[in-house]
Each structure stands twice: as C-alpha cells, then as structure tokens.
C-alpha positions as CSV (number, residue, x, y, z in Angstrom):
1,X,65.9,-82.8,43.5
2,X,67.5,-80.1,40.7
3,X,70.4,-82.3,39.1
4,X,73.5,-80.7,39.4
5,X,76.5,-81.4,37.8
6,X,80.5,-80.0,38.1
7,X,81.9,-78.4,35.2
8,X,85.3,-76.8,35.4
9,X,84.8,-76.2,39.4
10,X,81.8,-74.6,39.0
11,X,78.2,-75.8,40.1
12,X,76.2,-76.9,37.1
13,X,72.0,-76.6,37.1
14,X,69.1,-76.5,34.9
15,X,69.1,-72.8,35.1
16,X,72.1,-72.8,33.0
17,X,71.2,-74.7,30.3
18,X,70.6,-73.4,26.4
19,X,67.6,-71.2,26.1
20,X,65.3,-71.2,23.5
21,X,62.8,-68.3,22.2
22,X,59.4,-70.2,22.8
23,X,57.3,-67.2,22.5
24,X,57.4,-63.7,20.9
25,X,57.0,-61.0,23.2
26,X,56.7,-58.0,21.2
27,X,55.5,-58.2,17.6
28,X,53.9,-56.9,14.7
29,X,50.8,-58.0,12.7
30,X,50.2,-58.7,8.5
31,X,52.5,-57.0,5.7
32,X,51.0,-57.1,2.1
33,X,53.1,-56.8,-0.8
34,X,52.4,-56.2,-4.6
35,X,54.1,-55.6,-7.7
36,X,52.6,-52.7,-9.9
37,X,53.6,-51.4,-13.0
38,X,56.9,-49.4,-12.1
39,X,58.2,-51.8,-9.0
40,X,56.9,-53.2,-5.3
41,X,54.4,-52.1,-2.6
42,X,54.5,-53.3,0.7
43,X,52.5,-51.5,3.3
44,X,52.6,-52.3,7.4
45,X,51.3,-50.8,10.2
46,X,53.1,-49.5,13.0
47,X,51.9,-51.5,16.1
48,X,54.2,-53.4,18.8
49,X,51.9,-55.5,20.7
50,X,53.3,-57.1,24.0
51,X,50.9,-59.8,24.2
52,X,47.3,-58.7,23.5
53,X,48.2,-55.3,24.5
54,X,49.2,-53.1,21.6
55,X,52.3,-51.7,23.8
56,X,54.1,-49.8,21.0
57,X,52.6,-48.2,17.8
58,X,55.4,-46.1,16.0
59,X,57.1,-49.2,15.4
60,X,58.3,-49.4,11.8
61,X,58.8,-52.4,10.0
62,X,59.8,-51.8,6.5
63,X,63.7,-51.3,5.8
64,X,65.4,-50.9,2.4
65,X,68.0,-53.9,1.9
66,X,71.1,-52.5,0.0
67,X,70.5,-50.9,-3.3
68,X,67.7,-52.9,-5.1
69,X,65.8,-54.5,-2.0
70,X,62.7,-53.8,0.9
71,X,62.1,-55.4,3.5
72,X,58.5,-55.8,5.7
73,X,58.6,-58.5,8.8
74,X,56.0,-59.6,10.8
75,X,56.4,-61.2,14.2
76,X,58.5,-60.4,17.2
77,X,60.4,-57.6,16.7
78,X,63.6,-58.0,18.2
79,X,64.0,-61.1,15.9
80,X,63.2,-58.4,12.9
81,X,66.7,-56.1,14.4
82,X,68.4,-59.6,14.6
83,X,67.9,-59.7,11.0
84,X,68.7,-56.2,10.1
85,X,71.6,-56.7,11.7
86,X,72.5,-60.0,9.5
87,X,71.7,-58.4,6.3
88,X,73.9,-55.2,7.1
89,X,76.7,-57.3,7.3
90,X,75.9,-59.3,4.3
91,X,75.5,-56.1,2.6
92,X,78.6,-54.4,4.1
93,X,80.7,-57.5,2.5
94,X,79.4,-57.5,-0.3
95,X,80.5,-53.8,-0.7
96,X,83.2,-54.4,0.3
97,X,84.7,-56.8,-2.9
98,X,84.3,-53.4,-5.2
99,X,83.7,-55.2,-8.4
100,X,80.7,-53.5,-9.5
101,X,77.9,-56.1,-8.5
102,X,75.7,-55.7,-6.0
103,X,73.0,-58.5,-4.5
104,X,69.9,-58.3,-6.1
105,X,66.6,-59.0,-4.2
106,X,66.8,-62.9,-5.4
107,X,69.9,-63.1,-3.7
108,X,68.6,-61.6,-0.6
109,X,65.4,-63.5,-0.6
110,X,67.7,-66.7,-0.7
111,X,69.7,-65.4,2.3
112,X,66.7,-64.7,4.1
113,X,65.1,-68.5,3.7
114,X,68.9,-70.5,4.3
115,X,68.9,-68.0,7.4
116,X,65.3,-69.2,8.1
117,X,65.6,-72.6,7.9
118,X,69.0,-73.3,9.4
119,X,67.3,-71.2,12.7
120,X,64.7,-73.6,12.5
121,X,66.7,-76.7,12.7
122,X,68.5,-75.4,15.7
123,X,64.9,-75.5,17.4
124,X,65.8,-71.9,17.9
125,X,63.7,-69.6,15.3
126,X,63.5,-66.2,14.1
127,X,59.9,-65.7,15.1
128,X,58.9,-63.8,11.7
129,X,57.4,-63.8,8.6
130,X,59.2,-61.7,5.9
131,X,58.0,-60.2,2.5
132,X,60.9,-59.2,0.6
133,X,60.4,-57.3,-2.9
134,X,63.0,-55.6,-5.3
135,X,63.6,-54.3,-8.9
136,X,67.1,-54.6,-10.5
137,X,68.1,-54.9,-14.2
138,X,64.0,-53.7,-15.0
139,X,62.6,-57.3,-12.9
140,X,60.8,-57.0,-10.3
141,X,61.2,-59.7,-7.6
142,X,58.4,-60.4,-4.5
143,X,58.3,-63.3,-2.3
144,X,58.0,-64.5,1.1
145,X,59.6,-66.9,3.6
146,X,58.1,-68.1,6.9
147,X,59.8,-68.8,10.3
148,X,60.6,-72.1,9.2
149,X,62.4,-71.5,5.9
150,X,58.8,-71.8,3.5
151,X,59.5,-69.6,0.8
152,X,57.7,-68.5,-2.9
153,X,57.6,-65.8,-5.2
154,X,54.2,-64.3,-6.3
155,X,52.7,-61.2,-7.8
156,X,51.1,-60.4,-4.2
157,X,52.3,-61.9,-0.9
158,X,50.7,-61.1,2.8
159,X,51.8,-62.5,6.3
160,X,49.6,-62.9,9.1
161,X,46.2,-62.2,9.3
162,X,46.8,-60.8,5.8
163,X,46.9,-64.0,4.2
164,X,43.5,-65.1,5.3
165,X,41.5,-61.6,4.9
166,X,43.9,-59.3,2.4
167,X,44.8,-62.5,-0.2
168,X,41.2,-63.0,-1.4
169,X,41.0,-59.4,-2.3
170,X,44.2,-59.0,-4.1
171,X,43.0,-62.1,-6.1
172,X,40.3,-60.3,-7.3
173,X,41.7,-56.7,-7.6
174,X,45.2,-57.3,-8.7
175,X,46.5,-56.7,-12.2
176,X,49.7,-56.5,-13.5
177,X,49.4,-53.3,-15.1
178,X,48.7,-51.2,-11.9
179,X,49.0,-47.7,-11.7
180,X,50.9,-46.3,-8.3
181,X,47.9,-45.0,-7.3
182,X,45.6,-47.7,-7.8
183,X,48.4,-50.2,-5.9
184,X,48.2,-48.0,-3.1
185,X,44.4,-47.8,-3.2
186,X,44.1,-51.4,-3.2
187,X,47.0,-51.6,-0.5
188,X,44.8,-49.0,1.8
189,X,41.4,-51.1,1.2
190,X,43.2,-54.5,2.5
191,X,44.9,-52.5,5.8
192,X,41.4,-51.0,6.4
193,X,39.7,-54.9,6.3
194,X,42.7,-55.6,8.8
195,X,42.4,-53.0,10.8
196,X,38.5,-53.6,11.2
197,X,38.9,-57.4,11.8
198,X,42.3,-57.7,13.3
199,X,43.3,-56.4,17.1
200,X,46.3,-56.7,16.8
201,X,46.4,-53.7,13.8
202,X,46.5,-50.1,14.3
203,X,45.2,-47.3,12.1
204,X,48.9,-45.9,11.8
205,X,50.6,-46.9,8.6
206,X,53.4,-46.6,5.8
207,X,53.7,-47.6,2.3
208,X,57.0,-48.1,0.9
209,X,57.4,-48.1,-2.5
210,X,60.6,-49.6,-4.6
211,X,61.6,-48.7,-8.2
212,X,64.4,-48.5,-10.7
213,X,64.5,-45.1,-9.0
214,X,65.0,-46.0,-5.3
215,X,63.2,-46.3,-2.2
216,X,60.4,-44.7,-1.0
217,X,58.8,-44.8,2.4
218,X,55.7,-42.8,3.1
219,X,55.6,-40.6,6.4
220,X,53.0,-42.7,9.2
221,X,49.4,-41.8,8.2
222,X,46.1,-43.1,9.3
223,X,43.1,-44.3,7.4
224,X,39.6,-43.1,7.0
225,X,37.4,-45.1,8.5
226,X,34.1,-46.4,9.0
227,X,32.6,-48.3,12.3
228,X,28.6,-47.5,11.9
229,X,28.3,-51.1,10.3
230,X,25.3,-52.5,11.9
231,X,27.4,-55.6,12.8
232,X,29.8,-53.3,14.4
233,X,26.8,-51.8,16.6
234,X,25.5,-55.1,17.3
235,X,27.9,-58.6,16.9
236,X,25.8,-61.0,18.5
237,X,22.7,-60.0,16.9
238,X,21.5,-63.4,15.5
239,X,24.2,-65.4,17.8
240,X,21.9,-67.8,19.8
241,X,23.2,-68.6,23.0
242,X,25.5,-66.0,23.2
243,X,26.6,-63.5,26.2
C-alpha cells in the first residue's frame, strides 16, 4: 500500500517526492583540449545521442565564456544549457560592477568546480565533464572538472572516451611550442581515433580556437577517413569462440 500522507489539505504520495537526474538522456561524447603557442584548442564533435542512438548530430558544444574563456562539455546536454545559463549570469554581474575587471578563465574554472561539487552533494549532479581553457594577461589557462567537482589544470585535457584513447597520443605528440596548424593536426588525428573506436562519435566536427585576439569557432566539417583496415573488414578474425 503507497503511503500517503496530508500536507496542507492536499493528498501527499511518492509521486511527489524530490526527483533526482539518475540518468543522462541526451549527450555528447569526448572533448580534447590543448594549449599551443598563441592560446587553447578544444575540438568536439557534434552528436546528441539519446541512448545508443545518435539522435542529434548538429549539436554544438563549445561556447565562449565572457571575454577571455571557452567552454567544451561532455555529457547530457540539457545539463550543458543549465550551465550556460549559470555562467551568463555570472558574467552578466560581473559586467555589471563596471570597474574594469573582468573574470579570467581561473575564475571561471573555479566557478565551474564549486558549481560541480556542491550539485554533487545535493545527490543531484550536472551530468558533465567540462574542459574549460582561456588566455588573459598573455597566460594561458586549461583544465578540467568532472561531475563530481574533480578538477586540474594541464597542458592537454580530454573527457570521455578521450581520456583513454586521445591522452596517450597527446603525450607523445604534444609540445609546448605548437604551431596552429600542427595543434589542429594533432586535434584532427585524436577525433579521427575516436571516431573509429567510439559509437557514440560522429564525423561532424568544430575546432575552437582562443587567443589574446578572441574566439574562434570553426564552421562543422567532417574528417577524411579511412575504414579498409583489415581489422575493420574482419573483427573477430583470431577471436576464438566468437559469433
């Protein structure tokens, strides 16, 4: 028997009790970010997926953060506008004091991670992973903060699947004196591992780049590919026991 309880006249039940998001619905797969010589990458693809199904793919999920700041988010994406939402009113007041300072991606990243964290302990989380990046005053800022409020800066950061497949090449290709060209080369090689290994990717991408200068986000473009791998041909080749 459903308890039910009288609040204020009304008729009380379990249908009306606090809700709690216990499992994304829409989202997004890895962002990678990188510093290079002149500011911060970060690169994303473009696909919604509602479940396993890859519902949506002109989704974009790169946003410029005020003045000095980008923003790439991983994870369901309604909890991404949630978040947009948070920051344009953090930005908004911050305008709004006049006094010549603005919030530098630091700041922001700081936001982001007390945001995080205090969702977390209200057993109600924003179901992302951000990478945030940003130049101001000639430094260059990149880090990362989970759904739970785990945060740290480093010279390249990934999120999802990226952080298991893309990391172990920006290890070994990464130098701090990249050229634009050869950040976005290196960006394009890790989306194209991704989108070979991950389902949830899509060949449909953008690139945003941040400087002294300002934000810059590529127009969606797709990358050349190649799917005449004979493991591609033939995965279980070698696999005993398999289907």
């Amino acid at each position: 028997m459903d308890l039910i309880q009288i609040r204020g006249g009304n008729l009380v039940g379990h249908e009306s009790d606090s809700q709690r998001t216990q499992y994304p619905y829409v989202t997004g797969t890895s962002v990678i970010g990188i510093k290079y010589k002149d500011g911060i990458l970060i690169a994303a693809d473009m696909g919604g997926s509602y479940g396993s199904t890859i519902r949506y793919k002109s989704v974009e999920r790169i946003k410029p953060i005020g003045k000095h700041s980008l923003l790439g988010a991983s994870g369901e994406i309604s909890d991404f506008q949630e978040i947009l939402r948070n920051l344009d009113e953090l930005i908004l007041y911050d305008n709004m004091w006049d006094d010549g300072n603005t919030l530098g991606p630091k700041e922001v990243h700081n936001y982001l991670t007390r945001m995080m964290y205090n969702r977390r302990n209200k057993f109600n989380p924003l179901w992302n992973s951000l990478v945030l990046g940003g130049v101001k005053n000639g430094q260059k800022y990149l880090g990362t903060v989970s759904m739970i409020g785990v945060h740290y800066e480093d010279n390249h950061v990934a999120t999802g699947f990226g952080n298991h497949l893309a990391k172990p090449i920006l290890r070994d290709e990464w130098h701090e004196d990249l050229s634009f060209e050869d950040g976005v080369r290196l960006l394009e090689k890790c989306m194209r591992v991704l989108l070979y290994r991950d389902r949830s990717a899509v060949n449909k991408l953008q690139i945003a780049k941040l400087t002294e200068e300002g934000v810059t986000v590529s127009p969606p473009y797709a990358l050349k590919t190649h799917w005449e791998f004979n493991s591609f041909k033939n995965p279980t080749a070698g696999a005993e026991g398999s289907w």
